[in-house]
SERO-4910 file (N, C-alpha, C, O; in steps of 0.05 Angstrom, whole numbers):
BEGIN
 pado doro    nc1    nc2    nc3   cac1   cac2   cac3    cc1    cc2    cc3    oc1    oc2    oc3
  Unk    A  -1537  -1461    557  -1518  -1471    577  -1500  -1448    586  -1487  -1434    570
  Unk    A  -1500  -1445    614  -1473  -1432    622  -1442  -1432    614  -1429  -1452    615
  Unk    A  -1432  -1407    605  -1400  -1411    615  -1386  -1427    623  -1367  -1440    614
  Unk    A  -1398  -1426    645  -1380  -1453    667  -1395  -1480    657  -1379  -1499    656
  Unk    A  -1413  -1484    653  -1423  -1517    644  -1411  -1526    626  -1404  -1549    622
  Unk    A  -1407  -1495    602  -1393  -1503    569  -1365  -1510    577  -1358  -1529    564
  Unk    A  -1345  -1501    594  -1323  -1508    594  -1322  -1535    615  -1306  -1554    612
  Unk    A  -1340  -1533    634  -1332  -1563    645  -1352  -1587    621  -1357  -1608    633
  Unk    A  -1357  -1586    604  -1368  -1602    593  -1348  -1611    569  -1345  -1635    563
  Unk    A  -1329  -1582    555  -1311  -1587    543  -1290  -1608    549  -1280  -1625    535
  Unk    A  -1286  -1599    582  -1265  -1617    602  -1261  -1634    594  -1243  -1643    579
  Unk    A  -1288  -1645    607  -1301  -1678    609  -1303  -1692    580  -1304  -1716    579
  Unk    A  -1305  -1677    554  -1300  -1685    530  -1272  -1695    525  -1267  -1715    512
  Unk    A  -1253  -1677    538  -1223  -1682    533  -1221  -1706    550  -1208  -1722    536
  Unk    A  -1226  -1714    570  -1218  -1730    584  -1230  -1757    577  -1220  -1779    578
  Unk    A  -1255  -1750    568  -1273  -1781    565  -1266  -1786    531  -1274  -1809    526
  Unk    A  -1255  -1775    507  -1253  -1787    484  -1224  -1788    476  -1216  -1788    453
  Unk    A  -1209  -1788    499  -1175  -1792    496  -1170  -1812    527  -1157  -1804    547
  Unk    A  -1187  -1846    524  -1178  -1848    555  -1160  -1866    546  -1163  -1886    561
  Unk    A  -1143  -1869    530  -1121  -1895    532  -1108  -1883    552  -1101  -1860    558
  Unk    A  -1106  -1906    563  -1073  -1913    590  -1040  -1920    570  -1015  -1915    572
  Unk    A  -1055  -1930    556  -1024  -1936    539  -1009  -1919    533   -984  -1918    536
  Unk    A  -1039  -1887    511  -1018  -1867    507  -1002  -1852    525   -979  -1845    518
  Unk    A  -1017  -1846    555  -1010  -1833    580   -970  -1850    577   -948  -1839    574
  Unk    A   -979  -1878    579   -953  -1880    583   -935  -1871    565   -915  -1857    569
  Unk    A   -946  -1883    538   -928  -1873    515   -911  -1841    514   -887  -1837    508
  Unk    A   -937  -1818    523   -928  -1802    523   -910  -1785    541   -897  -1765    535
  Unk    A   -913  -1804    577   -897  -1802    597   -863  -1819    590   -844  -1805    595
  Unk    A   -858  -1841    582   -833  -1842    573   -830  -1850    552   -816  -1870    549
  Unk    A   -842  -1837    529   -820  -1847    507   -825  -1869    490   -809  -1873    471
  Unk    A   -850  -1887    496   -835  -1918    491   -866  -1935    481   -880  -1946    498
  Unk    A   -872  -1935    457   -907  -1961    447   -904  -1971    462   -883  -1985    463
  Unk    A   -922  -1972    483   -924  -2005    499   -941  -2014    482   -953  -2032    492
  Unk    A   -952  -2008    453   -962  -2032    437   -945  -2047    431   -951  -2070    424
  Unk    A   -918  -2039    432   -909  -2053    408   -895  -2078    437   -895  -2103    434
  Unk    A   -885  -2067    459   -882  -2080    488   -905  -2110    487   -898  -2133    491
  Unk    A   -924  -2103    482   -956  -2121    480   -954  -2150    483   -964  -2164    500
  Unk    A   -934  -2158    459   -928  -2173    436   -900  -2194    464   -895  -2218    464
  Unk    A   -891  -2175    480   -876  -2191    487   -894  -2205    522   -885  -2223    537
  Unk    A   -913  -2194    524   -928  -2209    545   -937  -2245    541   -950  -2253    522
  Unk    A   -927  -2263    563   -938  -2289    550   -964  -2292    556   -977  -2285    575
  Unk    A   -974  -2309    530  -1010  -2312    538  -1023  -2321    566  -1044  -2312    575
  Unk    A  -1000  -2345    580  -1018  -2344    603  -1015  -2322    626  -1020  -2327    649
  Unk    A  -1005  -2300    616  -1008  -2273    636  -1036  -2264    623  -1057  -2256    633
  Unk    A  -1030  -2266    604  -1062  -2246    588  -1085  -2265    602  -1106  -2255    610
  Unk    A  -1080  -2289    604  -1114  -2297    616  -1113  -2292    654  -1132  -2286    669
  Unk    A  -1079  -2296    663  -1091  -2279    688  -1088  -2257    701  -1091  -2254    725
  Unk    A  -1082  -2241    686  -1094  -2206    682  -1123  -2208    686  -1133  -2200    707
  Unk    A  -1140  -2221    663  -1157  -2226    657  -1180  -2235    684  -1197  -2220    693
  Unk    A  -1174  -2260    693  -1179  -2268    724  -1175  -2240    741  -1195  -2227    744
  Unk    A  -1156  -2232    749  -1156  -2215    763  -1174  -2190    760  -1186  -2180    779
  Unk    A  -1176  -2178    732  -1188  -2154    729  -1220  -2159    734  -1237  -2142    737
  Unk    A  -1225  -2194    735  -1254  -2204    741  -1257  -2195    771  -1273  -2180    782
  Unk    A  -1235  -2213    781  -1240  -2212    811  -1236  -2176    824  -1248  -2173    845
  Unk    A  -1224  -2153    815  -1222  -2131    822  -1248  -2118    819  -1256  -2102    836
  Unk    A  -1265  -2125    795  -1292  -2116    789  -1318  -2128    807  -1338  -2115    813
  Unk    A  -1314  -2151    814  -1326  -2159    832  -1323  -2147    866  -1338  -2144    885
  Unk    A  -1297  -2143    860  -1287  -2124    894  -1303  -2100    888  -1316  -2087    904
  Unk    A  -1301  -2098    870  -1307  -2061    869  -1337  -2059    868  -1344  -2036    873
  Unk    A  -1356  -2077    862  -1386  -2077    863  -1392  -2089    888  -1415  -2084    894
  Unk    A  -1383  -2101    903  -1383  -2107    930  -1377  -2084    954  -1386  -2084    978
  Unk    A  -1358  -2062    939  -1352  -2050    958  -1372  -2025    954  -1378  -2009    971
  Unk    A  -1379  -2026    928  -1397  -1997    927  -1425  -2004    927  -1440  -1986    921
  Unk    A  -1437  -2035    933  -1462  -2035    934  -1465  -2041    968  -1482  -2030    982
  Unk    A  -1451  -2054    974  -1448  -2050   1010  -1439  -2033   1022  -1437  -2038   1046
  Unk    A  -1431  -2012   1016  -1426  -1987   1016  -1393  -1997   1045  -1390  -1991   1069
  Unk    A  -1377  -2010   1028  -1348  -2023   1037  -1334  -2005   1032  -1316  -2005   1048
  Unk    A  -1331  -1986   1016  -1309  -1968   1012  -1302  -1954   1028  -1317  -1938   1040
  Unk    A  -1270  -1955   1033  -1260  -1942   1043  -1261  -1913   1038  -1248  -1905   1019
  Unk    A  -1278  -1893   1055  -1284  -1869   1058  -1260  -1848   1063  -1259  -1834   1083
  Unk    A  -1238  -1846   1039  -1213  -1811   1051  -1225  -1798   1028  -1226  -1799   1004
  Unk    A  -1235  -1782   1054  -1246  -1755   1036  -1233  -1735   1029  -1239  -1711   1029
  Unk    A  -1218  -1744   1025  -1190  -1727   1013  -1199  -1716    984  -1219  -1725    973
  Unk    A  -1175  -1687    969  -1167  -1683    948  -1163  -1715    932  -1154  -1738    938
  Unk    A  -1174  -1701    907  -1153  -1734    884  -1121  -1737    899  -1112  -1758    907
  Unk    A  -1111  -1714    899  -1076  -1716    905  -1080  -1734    928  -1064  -1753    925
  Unk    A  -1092  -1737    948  -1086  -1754    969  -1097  -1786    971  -1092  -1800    990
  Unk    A  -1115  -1794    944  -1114  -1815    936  -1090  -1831    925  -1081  -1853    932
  Unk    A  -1083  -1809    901  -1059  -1810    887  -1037  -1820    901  -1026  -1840    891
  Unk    A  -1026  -1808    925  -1009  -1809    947  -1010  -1837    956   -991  -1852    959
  Unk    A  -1037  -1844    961  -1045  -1872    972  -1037  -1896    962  -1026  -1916    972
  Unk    A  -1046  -1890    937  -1038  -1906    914  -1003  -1910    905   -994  -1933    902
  Unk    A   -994  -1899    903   -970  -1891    906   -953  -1911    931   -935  -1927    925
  Unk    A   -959  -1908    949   -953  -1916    977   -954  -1952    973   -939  -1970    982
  Unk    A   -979  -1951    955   -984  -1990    957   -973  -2000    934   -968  -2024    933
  Unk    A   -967  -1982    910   -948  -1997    883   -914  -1994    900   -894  -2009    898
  Unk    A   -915  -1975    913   -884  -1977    929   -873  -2005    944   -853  -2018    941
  Unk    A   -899  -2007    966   -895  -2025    991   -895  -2048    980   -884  -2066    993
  Unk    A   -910  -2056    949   -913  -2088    931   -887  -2083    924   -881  -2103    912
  Unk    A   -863  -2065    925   -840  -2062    907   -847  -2069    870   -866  -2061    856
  Unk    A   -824  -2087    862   -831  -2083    835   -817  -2108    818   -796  -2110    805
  Unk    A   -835  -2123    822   -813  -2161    813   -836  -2163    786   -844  -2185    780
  Unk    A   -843  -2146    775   -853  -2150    745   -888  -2161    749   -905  -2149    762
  Unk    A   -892  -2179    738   -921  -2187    730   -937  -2186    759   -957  -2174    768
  Unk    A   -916  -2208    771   -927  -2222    800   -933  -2194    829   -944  -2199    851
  Unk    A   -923  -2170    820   -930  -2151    840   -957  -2138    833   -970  -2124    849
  Unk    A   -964  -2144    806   -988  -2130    801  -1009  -2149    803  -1031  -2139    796
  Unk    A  -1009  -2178    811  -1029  -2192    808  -1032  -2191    851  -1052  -2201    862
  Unk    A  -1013  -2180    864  -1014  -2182    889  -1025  -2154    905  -1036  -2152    927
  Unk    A  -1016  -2134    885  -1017  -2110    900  -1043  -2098    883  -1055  -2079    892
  Unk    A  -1051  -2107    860  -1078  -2094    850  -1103  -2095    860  -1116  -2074    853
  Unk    A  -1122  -2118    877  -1133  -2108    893  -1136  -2086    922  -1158  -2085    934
  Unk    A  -1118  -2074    929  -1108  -2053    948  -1103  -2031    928  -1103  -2008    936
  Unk    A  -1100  -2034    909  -1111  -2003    892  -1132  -2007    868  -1132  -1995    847
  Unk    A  -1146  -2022    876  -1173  -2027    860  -1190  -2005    889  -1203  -1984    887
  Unk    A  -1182  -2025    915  -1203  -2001    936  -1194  -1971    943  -1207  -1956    956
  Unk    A  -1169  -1967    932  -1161  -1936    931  -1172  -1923    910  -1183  -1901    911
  Unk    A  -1168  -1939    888  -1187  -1923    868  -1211  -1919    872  -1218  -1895    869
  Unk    A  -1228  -1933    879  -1255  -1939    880  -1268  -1917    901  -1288  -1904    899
  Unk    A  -1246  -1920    924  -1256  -1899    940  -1247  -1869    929  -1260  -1852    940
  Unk    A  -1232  -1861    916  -1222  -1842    892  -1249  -1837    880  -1259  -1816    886
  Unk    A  -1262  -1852    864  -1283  -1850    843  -1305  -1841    856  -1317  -1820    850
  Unk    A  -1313  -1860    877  -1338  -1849    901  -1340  -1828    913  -1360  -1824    926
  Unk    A  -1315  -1806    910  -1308  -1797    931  -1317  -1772    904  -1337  -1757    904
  Unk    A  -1292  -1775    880  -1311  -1754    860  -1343  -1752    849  -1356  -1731    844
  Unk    A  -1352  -1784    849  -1385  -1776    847  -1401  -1753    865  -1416  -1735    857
  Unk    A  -1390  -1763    900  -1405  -1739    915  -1395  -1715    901  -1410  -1703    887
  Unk    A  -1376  -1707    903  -1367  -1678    896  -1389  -1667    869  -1396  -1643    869
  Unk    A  -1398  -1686    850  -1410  -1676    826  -1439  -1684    836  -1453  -1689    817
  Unk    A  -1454  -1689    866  -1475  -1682    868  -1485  -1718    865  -1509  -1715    869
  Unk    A  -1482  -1737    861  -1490  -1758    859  -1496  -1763    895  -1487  -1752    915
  Unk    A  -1518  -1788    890  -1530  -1796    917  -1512  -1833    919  -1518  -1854    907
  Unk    A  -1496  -1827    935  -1487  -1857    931  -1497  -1887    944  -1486  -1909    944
  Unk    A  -1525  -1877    956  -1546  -1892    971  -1563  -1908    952  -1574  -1930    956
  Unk    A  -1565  -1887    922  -1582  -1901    902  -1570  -1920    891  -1549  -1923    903
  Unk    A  -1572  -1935    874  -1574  -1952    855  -1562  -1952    830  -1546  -1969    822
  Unk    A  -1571  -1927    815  -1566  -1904    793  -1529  -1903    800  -1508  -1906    787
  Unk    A  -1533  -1899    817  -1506  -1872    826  -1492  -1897    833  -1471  -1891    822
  Unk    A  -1487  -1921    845  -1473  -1944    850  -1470  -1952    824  -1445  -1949    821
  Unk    A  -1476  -1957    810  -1476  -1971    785  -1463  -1954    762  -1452  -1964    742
  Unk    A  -1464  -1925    769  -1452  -1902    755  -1426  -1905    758  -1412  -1892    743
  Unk    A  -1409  -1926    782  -1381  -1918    801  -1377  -1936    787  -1363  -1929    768
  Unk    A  -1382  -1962    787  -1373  -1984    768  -1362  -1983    739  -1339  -1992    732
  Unk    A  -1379  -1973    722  -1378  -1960    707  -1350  -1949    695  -1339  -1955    674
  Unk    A  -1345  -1935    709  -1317  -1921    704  -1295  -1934    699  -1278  -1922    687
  Unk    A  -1290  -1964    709  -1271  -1986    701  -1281  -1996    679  -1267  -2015    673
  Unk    A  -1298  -1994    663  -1301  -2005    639  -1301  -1977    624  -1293  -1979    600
  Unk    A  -1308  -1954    632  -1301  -1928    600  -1272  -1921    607  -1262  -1904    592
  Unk    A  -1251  -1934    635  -1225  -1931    621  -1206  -1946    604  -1181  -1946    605
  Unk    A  -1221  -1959    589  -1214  -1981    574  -1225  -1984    544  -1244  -1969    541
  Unk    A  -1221  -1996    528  -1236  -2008    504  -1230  -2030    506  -1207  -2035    514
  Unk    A  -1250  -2052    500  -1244  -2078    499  -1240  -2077    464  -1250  -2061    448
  Unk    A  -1222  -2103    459  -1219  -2111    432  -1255  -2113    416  -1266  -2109    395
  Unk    A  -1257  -2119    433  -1281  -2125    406  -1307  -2102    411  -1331  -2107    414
  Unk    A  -1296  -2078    410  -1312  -2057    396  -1310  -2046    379  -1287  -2041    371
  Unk    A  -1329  -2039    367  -1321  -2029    334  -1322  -2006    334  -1325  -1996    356
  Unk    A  -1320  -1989    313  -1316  -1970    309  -1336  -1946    322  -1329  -1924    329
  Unk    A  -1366  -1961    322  -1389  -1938    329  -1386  -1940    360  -1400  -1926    375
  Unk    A  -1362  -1961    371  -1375  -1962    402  -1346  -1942    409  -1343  -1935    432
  Unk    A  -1332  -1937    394  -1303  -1924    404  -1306  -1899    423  -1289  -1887    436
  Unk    A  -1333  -1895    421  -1327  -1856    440  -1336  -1867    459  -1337  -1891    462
  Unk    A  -1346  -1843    480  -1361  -1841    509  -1380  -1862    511  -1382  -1883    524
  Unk    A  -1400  -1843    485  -1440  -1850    498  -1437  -1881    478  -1444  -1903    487
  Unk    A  -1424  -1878    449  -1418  -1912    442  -1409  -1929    465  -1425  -1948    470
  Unk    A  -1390  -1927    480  -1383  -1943    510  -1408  -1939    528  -1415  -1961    536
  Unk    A  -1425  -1917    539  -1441  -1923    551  -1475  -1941    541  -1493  -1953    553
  Unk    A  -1469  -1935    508  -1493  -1952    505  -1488  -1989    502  -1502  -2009    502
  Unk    A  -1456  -1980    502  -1452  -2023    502  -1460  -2029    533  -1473  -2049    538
  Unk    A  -1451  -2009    554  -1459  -2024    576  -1483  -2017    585  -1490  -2028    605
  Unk    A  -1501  -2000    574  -1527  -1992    580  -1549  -2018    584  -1566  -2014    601
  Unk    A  -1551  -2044    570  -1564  -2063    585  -1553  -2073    602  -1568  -2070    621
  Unk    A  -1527  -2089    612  -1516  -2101    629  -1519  -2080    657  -1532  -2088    677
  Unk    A  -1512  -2063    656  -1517  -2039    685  -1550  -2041    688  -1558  -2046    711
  Unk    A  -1570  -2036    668  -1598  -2034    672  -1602  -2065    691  -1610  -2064    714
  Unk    A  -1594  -2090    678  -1605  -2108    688  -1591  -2117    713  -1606  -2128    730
  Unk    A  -1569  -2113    718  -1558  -2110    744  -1571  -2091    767  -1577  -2099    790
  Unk    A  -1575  -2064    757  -1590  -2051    774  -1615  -2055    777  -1622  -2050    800
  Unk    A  -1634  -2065    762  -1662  -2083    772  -1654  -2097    792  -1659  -2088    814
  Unk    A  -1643  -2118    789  -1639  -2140    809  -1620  -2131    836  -1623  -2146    855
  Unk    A  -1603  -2111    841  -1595  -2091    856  -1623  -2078    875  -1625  -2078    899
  Unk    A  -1640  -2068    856  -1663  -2060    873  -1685  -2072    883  -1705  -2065    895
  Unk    A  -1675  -2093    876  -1702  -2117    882  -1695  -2142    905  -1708  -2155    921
  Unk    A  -1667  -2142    899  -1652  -2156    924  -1639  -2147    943  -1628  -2162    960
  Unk    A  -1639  -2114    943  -1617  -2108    950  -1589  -2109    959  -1576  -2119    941
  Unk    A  -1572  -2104    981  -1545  -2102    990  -1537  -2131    989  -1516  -2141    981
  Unk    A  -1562  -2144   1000  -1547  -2168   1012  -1555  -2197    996  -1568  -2215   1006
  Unk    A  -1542  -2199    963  -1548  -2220    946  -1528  -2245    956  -1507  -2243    968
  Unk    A  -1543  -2270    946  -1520  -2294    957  -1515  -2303    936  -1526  -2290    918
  Unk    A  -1499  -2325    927  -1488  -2332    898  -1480  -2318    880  -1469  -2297    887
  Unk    A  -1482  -2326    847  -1483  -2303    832  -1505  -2311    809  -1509  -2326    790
  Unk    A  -1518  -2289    828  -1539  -2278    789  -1525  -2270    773  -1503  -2259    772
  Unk    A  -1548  -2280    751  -1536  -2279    726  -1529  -2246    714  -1516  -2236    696
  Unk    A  -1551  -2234    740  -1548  -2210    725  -1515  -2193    740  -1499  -2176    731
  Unk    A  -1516  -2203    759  -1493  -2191    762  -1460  -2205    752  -1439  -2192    751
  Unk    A  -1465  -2232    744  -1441  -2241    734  -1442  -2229    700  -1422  -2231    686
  Unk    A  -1461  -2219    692  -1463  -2209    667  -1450  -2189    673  -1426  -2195    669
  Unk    A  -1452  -2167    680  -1446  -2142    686  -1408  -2139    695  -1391  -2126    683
  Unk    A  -1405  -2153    711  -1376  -2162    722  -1368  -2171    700  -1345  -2163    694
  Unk    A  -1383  -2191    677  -1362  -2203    653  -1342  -2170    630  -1320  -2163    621
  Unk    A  -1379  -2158    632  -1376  -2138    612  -1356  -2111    621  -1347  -2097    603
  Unk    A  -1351  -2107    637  -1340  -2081    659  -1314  -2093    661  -1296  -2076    655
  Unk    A  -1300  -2129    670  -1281  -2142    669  -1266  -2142    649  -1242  -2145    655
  Unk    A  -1274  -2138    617  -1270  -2143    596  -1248  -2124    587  -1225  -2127    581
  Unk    A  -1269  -2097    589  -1252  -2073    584  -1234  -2060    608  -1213  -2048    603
  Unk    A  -1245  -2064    638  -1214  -2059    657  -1194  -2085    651  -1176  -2082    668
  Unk    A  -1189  -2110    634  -1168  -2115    630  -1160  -2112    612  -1137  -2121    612
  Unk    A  -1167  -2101    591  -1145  -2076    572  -1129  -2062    591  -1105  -2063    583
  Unk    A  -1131  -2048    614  -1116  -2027    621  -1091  -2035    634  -1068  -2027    633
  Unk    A  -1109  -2062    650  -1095  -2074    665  -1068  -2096    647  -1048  -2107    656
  Unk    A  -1077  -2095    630  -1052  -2107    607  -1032  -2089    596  -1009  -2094    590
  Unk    A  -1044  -2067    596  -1020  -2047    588  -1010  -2036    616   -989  -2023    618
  Unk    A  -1033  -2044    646   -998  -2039    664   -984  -2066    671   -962  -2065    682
  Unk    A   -990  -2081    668   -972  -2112    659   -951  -2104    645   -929  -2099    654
  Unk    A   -957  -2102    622   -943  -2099    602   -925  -2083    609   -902  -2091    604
  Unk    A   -928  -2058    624   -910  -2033    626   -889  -2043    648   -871  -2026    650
  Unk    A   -886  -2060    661   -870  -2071    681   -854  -2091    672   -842  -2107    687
  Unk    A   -853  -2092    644   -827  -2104    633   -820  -2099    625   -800  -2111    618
  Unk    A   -824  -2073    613   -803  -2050    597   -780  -2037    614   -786  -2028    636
  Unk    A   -759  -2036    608   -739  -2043    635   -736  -2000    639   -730  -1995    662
  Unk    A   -739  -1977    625   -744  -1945    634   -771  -1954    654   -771  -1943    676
  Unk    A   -790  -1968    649   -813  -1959    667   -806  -1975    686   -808  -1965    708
  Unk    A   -797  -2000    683   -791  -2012    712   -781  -2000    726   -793  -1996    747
  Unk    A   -747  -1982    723   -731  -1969    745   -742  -1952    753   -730  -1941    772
  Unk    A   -771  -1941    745   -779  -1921    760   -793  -1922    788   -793  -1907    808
  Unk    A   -808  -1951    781   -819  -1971    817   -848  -1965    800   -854  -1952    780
  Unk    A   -864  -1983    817   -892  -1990    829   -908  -1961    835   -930  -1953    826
  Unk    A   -894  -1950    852   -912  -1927    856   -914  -1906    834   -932  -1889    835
  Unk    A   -891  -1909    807   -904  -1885    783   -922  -1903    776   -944  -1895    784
  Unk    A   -924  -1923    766   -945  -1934    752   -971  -1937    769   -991  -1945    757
  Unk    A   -972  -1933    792  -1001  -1932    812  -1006  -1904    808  -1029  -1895    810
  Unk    A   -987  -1890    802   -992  -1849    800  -1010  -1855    783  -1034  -1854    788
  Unk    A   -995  -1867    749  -1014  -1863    725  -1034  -1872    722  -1052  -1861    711
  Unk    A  -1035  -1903    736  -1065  -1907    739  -1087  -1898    750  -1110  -1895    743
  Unk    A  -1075  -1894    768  -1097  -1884    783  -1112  -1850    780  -1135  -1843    787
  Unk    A  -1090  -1833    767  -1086  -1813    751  -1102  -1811    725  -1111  -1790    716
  Unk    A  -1106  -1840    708  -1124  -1843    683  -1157  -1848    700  -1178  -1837    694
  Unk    A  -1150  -1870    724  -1187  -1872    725  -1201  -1849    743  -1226  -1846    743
  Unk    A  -1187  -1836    755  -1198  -1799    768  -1201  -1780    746  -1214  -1759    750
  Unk    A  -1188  -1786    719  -1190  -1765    696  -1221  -1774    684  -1240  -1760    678
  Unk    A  -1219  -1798    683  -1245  -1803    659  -1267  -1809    684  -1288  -1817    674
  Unk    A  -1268  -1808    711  -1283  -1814    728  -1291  -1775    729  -1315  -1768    728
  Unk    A  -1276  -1759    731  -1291  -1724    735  -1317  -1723    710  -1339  -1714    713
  Unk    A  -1304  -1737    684  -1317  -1737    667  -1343  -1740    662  -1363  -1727    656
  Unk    A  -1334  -1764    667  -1364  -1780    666  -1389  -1768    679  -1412  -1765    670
  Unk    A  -1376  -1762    710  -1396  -1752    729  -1392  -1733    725  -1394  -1730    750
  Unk    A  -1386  -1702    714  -1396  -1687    700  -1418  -1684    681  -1435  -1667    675
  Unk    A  -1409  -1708    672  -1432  -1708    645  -1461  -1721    652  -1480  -1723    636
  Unk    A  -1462  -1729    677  -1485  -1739    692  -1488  -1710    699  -1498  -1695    683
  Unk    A  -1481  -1702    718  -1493  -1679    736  -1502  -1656    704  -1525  -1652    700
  Unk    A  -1491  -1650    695  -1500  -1635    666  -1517  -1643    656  -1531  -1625    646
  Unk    A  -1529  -1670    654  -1553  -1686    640  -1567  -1680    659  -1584  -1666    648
  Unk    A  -1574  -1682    684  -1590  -1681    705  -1602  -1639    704  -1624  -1629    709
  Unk    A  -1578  -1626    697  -1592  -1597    710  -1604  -1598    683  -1628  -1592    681
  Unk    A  -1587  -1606    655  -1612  -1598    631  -1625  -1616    617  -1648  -1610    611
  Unk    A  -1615  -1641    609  -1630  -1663    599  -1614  -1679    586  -1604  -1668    566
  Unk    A  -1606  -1704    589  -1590  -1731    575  -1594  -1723    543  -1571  -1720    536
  Unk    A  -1604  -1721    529  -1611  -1708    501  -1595  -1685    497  -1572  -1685    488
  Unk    A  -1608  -1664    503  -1593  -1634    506  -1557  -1642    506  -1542  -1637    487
  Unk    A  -1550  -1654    532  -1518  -1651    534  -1506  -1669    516  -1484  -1663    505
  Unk    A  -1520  -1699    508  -1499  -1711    484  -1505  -1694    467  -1483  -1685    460
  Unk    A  -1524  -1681    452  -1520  -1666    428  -1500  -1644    429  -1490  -1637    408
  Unk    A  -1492  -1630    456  -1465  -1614    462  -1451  -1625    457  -1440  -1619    436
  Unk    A  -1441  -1646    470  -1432  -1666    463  -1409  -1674    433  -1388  -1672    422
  Unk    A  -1431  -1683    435  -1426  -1700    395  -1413  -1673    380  -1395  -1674    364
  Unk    A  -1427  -1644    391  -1418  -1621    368  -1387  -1613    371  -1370  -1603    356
  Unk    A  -1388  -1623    398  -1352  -1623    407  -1324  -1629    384  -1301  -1620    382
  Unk    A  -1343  -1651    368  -1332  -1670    357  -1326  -1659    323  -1313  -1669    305
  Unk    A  -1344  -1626    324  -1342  -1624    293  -1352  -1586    303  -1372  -1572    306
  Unk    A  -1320  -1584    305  -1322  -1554    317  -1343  -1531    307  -1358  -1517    320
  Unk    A  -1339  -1531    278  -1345  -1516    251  -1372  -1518    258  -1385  -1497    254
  Unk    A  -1389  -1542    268  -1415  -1542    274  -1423  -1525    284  -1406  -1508    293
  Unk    A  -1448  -1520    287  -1461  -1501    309  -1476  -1518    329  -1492  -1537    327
  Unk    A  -1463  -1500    358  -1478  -1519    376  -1508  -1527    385  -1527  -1512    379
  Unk    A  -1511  -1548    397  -1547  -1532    406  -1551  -1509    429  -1535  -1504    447
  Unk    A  -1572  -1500    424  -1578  -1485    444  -1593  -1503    470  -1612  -1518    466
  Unk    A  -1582  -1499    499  -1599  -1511    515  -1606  -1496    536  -1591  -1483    550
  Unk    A  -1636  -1500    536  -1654  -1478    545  -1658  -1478    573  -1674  -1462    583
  Unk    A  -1644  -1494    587  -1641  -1493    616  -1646  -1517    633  -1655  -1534    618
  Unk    A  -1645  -1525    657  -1653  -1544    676  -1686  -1554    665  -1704  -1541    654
  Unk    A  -1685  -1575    672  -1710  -1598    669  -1728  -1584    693  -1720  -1572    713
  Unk    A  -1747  -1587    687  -1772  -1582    707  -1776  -1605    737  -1795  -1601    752
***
């Protein structure tokens, strides 16, 4: 492996096995929003929950009909965007984020799409649509993963059937499906699951009265700031698997994880 592949691979390690949003906040002011958690009432947790459904469904609608809004901008001028729409929702607690989060579900999204091209992805395929999705479920952990699913490729192998069987039926029906298959309400359940972890800790963060006075638009910075971090990642770690081999780069990978190791050697691009 190159120089440059070994350090952007390192990157993409840092970014994809540290993606809590909570700590970002924690460590931006000061303050557990675990311990914040506890003061959310349950029927916000189930419509967080609704919502992070219905945002996942926007977001596979918009990247399999190819709906996204196209600024081909720097990240910073996503960021900016984003920014602009947690501002203009102002900041009345739960009820601005169940109003203003689809309008930065499609800033992000077009954020995420916008980094796949940059790392060489074809966003016409199938593969590479389903790769964008994706990224709302590895910025998150859902509660009920255990211990082996806690890293990267553990998160990509929980969703590795739900994306496979979605993407069959994606290529077999293409753009224009009516109702909902099962395979794609599967896929939306599982991707839903873990973007409303995140989306509970920015709930959550809008009743802590330091993050409130700060407005709508820091907390659209950080979010949208966490899913462009673990979104370079990811699609790094695609474009790396593609020049040398899905094998080759998780075993870089994994050695990340246990310095003292010795790495593998990888003998170059796939034929």
């Amino acid at each position: 492996m190159t120089d440059e592949d070994l350090i952007a691979l390192q990157a993409a390690f840092e970014a994809l096995e540290h993606p809590s949003f909570a700590a970002r906040l924690n460590h931006v002011v000061g303050i557990p929003v675990e311990s914040a958690l506890k003061l959310l009432p349950p029927k916000w947790n189930r419509r967080i929950h609704r919502v992070a459904d219905s945002c996942v469904k926007l977001a596979l609608k918009g990247v399999i009909r190819q709906r996204v809004v196209n600024i081909r901008v720097a990240d910073r001028g996503h960021k900016m965007v984003a920014m602009a729409v947690g501002a203009a929702g102002g900041f009345m607690g739960g009820v601005t984020l169940l109003m203003e989060l689809p309008m930065t579900t499609t800033v992000m999204l077009s954020s995420i799409t916008e980094i796949a091209r940059r790392e060489g992805e074809d966003l016409e395929s199938v593969e590479a649509q389903m790769a964008c999705l994706e990224i709302f479920a590895l910025g998150g952990r859902s509660p009920e993963d255990d211990a082996a699913e806690t890293g990267y490729y553990g998160a990509r192998l929980a969703l590795e059937a739900p994306i496979a069987e979605a993407a069959r039926y994606l290529s077999a029906a293409g753009s224009a499906w009516r109702g909902h298959p099962p395979a794609l309400v599967q896929v939306v359940d599982v991707v839903a699951r873990r973007f409303g972890v995140v989306l509970t800790e920015k709930a959550t963060a809008q009743i802590i009265p330091v993050i409130g006075a700060l407005g709508g638009a820091f907390l659209n910075k950080l979010f949208i700031e966490h899913f462009q971090r673990i979104a370079r990642g990811h699609f790094t770690i695609r474009r790396l698997e593609r020049k040398y081999s899905p094998d080759s780069i998780q075993m870089a990978y994994e050695a990340l994880k246990a310095p003292s190791r010795e790495r593998p050697f990888l003998s170059g691009p796939r034929p």
